[in-house]
C-alpha positions in Angstrom: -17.2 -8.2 -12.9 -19.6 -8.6 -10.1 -16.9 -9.6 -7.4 -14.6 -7.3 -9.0 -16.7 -4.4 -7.7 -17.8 -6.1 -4.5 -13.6 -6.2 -3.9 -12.9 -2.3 -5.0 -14.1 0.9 -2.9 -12.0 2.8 -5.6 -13.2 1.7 -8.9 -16.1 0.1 -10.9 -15.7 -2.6 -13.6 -18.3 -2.6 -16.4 -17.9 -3.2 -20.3 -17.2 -0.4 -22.4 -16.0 0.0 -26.2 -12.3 -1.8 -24.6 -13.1 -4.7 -22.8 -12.8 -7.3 -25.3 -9.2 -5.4 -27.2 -6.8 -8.1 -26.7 -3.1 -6.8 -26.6 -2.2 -6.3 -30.9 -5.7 -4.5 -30.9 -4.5 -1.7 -28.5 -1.1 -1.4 -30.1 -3.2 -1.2 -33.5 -5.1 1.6 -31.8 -2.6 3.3 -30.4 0.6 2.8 -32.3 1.7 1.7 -28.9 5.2 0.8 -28.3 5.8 -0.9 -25.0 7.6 0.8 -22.2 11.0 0.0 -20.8 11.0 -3.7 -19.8 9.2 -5.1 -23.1 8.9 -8.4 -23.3 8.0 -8.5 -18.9 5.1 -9.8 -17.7 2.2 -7.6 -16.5 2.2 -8.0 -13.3 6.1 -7.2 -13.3 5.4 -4.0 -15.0 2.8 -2.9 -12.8 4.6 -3.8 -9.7 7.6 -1.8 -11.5 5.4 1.0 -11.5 4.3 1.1 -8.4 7.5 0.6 -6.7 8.5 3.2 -8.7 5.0 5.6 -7.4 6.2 5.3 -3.8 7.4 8.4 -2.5 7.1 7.6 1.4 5.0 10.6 1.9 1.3 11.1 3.0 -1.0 9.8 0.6 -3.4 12.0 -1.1 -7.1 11.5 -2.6 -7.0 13.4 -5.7 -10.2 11.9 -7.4 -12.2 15.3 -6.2 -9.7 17.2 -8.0 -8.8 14.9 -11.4 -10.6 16.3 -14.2 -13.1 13.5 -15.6 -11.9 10.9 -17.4 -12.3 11.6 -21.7 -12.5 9.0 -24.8 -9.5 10.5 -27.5 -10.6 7.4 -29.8 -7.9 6.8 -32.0 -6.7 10.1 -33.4 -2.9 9.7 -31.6 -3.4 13.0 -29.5 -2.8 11.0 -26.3 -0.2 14.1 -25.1 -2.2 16.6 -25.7 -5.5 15.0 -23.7 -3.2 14.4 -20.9 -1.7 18.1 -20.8 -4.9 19.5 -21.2 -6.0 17.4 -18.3 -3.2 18.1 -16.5 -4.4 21.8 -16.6 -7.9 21.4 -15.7 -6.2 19.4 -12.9 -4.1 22.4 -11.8 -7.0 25.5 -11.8 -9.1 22.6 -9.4 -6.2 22.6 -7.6 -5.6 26.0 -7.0 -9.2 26.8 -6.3 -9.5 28.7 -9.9 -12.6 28.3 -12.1 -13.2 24.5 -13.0 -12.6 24.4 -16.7 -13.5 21.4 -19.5 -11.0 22.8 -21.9 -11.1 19.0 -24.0 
């Protein structure tokens, strides 16, 4: 973990309640199913994913305007902590009050 933060300016690697889930633990958690391209590598989904992220225009930064990051646990409300989110993200955006609606 140590050189993984001396690498990143973006992120910071610790251990948390996750980091020893191996794959059939998170898919126990979440009920996950896997997206399109099951049974791919990875690495081939994430580079699938960000080919798929480029857009060609100007990057932005939006950590100063993401609202923080929240633990659902397990209770399989993962679309409503991301539209919630997704609101706070929009007042911060428009300059409106900064709201922890979750």
């Amino acid at each position: 973990m140590a050189n993984l933060n001396a690498q990143s300016h973006t992120s910071t690697y610790g251990i948390n309640q996750f980091s020893d889930f191996l794959d059939e633990d998170n898919k126990k958690l979440l009920n996950a199913k896997l997206p399109i391209g099951e049974g791919a590598s990875k690495t081939e989904l994430a580079a699938k994913v960000t080919s798929n992220m480029r857009t060609g225009g100007t990057p932005a930064n939006w950590r100063s305007k993401a609202s923080s990051i929240k633990d659902q646990g397990s209770c399989g409300s993962c679309w409503a902590f991301t539209t919630v989110g997704l609101y706070e993200t929009l007042m911060k955006v428009k300059g409106k009050q900064e709201y922890d609606l979750s």
